[in-house]
N, CA, C and O atoms as a Tinker XYZ file with bonds, in Angstrom:
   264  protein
     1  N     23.853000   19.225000    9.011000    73     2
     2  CA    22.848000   19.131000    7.960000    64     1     3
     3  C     21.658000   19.985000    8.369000    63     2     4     5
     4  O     20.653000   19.467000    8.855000    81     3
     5  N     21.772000   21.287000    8.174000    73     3     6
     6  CA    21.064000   22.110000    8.736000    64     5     7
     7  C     19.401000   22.270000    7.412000    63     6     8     9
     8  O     19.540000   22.418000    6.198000    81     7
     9  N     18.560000   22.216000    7.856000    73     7    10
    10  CA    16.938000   22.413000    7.144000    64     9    11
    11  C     16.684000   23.818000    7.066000    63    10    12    13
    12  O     16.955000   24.679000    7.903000    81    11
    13  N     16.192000   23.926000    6.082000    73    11    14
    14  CA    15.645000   25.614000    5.842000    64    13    15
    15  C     14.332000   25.804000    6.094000    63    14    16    17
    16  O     13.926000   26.947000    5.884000    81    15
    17  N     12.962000   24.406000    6.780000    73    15    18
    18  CA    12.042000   24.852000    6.903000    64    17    19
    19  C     12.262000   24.749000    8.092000    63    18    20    21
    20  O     13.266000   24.204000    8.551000    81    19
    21  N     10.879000   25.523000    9.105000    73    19    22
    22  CA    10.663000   25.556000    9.988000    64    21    23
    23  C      9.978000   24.967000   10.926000    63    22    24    25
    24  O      9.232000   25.538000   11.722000    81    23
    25  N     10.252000   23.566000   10.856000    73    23    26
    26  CA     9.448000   22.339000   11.640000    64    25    27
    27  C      8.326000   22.850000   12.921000    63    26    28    29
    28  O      7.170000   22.429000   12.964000    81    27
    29  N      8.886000   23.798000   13.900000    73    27    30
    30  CA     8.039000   24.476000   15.030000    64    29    31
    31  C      6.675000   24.732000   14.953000    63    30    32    33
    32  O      5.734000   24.597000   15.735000    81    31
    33  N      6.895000   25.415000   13.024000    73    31    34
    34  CA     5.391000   26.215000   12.725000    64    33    35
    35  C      4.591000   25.326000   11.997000    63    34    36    37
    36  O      3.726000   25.852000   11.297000    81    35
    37  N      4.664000   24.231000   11.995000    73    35    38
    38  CA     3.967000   22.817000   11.375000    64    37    39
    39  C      3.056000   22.797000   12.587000    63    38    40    41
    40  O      3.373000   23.040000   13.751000    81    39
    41  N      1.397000   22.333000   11.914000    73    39    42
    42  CA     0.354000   22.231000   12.989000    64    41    43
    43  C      0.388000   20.854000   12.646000    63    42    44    45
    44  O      0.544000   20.768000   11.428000    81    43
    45  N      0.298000   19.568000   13.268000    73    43    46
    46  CA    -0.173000   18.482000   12.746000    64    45    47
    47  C     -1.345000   17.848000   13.699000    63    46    48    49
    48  O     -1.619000   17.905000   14.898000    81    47
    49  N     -1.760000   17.367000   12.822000    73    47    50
    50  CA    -3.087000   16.623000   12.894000    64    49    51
    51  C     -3.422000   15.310000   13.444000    63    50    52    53
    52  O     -2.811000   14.429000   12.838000    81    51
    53  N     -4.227000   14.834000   14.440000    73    51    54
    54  CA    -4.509000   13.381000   14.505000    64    53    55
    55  C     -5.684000   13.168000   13.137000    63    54    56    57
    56  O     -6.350000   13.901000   12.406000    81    55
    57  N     -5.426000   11.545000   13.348000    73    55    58
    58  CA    -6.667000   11.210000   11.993000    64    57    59
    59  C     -7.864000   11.438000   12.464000    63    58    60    61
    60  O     -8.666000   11.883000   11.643000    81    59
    61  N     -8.377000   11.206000   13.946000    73    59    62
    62  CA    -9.709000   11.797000   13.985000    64    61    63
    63  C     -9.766000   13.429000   13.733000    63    62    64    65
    64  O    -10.744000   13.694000   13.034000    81    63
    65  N     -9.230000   14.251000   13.989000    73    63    66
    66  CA    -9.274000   15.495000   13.487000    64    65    67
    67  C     -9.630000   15.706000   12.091000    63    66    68    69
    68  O    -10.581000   16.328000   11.617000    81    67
    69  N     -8.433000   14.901000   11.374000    73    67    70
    70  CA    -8.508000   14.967000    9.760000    64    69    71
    71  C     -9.821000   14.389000    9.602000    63    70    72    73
    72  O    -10.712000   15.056000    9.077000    81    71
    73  N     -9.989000   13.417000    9.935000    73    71    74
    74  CA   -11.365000   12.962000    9.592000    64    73    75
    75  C    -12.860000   13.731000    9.623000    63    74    76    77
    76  O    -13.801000   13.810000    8.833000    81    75
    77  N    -12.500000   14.384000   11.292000    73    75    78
    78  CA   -13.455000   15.536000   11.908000    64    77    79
    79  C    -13.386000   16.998000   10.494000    63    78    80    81
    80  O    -14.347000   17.755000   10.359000    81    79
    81  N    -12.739000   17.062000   10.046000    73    79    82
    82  CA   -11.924000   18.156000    9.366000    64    81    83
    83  C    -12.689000   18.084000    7.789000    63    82    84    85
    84  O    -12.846000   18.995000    6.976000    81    83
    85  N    -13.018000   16.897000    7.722000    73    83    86
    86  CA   -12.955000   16.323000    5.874000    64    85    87
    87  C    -14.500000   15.589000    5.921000    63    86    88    89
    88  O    -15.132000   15.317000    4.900000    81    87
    89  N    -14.939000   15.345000    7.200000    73    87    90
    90  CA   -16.124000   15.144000    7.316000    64    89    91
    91  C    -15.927000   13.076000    6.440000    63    90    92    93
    92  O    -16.636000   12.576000    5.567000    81    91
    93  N    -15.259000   12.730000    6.849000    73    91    94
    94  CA   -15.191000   11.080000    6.638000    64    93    95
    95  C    -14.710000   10.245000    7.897000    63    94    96    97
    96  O    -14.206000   10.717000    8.917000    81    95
    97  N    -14.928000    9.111000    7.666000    73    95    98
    98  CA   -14.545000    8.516000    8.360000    64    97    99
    99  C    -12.668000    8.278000    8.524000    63    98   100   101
   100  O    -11.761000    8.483000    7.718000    81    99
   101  N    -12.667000    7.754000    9.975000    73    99   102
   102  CA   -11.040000    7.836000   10.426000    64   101   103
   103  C    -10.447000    6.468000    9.206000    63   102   104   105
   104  O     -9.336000    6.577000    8.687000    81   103
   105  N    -11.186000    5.498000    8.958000    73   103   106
   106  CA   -11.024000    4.735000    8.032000    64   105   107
   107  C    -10.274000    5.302000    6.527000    63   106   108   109
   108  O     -9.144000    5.047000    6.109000    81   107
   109  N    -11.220000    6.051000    5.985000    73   107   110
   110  CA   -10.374000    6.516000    4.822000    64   109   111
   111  C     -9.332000    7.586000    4.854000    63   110   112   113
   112  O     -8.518000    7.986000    4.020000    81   111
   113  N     -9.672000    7.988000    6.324000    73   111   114
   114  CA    -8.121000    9.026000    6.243000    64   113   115
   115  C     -6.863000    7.916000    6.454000    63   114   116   117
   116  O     -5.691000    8.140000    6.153000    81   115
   117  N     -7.275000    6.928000    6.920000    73   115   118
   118  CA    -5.954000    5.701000    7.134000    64   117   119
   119  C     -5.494000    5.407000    5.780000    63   118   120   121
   120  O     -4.292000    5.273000    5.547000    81   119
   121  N     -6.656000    5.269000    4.602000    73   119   122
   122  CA    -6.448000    4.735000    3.542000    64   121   123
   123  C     -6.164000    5.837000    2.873000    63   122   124   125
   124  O     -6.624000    5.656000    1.745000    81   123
   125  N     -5.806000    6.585000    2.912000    73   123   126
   126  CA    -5.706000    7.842000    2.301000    64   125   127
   127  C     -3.860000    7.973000    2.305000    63   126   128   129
   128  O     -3.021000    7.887000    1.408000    81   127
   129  N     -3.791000    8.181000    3.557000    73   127   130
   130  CA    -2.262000    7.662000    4.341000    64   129   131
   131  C     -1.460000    6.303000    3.790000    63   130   132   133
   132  O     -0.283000    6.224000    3.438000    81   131
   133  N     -2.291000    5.454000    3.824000    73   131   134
   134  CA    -1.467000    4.507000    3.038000    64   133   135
   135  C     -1.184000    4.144000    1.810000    63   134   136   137
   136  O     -0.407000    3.266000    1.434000    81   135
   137  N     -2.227000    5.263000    0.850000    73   135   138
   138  CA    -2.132000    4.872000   -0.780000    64   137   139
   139  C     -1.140000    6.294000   -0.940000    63   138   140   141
   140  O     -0.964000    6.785000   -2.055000    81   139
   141  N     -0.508000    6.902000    0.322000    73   139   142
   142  CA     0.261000    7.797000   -0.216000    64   141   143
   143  C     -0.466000    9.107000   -0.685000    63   142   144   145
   144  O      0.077000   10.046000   -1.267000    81   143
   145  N     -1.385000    9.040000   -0.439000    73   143   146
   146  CA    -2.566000   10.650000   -1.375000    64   145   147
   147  C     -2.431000   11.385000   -0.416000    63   146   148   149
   148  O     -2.612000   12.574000   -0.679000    81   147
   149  N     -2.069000   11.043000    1.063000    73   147   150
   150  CA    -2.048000   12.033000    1.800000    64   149   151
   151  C     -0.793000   12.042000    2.688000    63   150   152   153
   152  O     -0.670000   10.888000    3.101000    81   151
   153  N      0.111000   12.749000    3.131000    73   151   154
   154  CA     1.524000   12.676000    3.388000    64   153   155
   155  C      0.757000   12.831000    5.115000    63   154   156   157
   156  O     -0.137000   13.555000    5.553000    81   155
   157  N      1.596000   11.800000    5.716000    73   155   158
   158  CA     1.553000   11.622000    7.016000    64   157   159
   159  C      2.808000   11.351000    8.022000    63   158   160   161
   160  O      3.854000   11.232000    7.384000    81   159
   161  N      2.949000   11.241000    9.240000    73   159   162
   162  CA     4.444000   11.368000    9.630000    64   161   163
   163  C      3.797000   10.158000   10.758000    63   162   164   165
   164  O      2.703000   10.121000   11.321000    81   163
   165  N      5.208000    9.023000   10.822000    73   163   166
   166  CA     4.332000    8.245000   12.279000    64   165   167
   167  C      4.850000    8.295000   13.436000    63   166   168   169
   168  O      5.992000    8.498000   13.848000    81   167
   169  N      4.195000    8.155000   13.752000    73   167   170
   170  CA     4.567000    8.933000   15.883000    64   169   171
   171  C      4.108000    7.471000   16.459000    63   170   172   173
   172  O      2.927000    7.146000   16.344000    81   171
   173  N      4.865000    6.766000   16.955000    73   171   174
   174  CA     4.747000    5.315000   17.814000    64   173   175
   175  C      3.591000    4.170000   16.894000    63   174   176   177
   176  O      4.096000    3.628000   15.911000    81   175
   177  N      2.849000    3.997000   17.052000    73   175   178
   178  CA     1.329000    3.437000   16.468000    64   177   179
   179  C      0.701000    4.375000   15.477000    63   178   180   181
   180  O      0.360000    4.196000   14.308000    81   179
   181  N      0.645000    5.387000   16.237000    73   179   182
   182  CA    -0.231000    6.495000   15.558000    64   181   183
   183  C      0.593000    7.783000   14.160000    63   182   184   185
   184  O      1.756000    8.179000   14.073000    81   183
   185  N     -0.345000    8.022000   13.490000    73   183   186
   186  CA     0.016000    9.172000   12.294000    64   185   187
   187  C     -0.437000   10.226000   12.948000    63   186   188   189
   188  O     -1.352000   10.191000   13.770000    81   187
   189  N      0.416000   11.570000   12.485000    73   187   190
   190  CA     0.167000   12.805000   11.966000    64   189   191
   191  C      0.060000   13.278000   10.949000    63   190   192   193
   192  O      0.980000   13.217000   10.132000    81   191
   193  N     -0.965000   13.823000   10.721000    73   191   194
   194  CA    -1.029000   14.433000    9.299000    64   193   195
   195  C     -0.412000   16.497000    9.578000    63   194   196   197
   196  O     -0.754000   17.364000   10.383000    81   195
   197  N      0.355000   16.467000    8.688000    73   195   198
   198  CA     0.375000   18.415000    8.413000    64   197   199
   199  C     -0.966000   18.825000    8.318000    63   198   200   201
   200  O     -1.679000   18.115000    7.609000    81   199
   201  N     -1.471000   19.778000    8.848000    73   199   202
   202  CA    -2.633000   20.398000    8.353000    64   201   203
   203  C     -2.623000   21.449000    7.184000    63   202   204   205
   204  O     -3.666000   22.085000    7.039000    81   203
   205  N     -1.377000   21.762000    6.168000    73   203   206
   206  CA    -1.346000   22.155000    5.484000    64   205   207
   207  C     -1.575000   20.737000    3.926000    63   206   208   209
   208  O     -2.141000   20.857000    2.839000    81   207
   209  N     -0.797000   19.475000    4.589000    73   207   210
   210  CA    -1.363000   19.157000    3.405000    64   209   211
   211  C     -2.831000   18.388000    3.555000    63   210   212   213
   212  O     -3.154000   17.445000    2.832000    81   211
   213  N     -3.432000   18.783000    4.312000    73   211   214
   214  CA    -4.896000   18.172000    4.367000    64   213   215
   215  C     -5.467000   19.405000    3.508000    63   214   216   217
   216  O     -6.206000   19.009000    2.606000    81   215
   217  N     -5.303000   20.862000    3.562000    73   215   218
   218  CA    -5.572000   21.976000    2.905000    64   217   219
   219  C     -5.157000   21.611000    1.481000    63   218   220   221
   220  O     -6.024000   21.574000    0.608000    81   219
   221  N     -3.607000   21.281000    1.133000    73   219   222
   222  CA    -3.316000   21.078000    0.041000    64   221   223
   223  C     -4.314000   19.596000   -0.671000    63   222   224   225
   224  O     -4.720000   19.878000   -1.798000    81   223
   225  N     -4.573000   18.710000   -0.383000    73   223   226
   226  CA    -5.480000   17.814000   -0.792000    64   225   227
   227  C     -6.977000   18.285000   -1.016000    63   226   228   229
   228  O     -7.489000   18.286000   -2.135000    81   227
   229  N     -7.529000   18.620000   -0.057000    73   227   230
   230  CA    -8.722000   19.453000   -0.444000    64   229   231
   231  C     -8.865000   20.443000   -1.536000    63   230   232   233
   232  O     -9.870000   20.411000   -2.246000    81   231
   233  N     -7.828000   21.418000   -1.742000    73   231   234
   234  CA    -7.893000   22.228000   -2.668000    64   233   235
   235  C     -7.662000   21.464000   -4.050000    63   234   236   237
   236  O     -8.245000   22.157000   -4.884000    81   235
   237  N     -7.124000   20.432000   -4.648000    73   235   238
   238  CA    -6.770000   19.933000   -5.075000    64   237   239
   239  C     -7.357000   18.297000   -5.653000    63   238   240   241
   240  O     -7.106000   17.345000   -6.391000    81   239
   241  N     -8.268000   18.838000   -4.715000    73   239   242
   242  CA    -9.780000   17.384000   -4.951000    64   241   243
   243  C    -10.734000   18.379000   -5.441000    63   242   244   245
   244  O    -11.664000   17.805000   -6.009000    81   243
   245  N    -10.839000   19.450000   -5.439000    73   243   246
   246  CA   -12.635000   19.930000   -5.765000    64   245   247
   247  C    -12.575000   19.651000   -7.296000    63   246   248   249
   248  O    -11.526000   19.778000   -7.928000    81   247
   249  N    -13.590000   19.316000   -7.783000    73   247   250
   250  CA   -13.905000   19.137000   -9.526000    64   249   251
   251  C    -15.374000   20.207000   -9.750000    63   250   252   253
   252  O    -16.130000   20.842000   -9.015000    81   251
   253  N    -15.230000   19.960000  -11.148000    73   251   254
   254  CA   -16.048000   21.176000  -11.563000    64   253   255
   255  C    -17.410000   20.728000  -11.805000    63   254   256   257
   256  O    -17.262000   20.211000  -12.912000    81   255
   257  N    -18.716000   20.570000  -11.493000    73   255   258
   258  CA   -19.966000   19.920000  -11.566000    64   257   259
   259  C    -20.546000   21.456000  -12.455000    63   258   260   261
   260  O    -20.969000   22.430000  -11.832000    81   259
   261  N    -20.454000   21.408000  -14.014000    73   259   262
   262  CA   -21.672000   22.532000  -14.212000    64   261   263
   263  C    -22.791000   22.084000  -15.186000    63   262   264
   264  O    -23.745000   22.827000  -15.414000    81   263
């Protein structure tokens, strides 16, 4: 069952990073992770987040204030 992406070139993220990253607390990146808004992978206790979809969420949160 061979994959066509390339798992190697995945950067992932701890939540303090993401948090450090998004400028919030490690709190709502947890809650973020658990309502599913943000795709995370779990490693023992702890999450990884992709740092592409922390990019993809950000781009994808800005709204238009004019």
């Amino acid at each position: 069952m061979a994959d066509d992406r390339d798992l190697s070139a995945v950067r992932f993220l701890t939540v303090a990073e993401v948090a450090a990253m998004m400028r919030v607390s490690k709190m709502t990146v947890y809650r973020l992770v658990h309502a599913g808004d943000l795709p995370a992978v779990r490693v023992g206790r702890s999450f990884r987040v992709p740092e592409k979809a922390v990019q993809d969420y950000l781009r994808h949160s800005f709204i238009d204030t004019a």
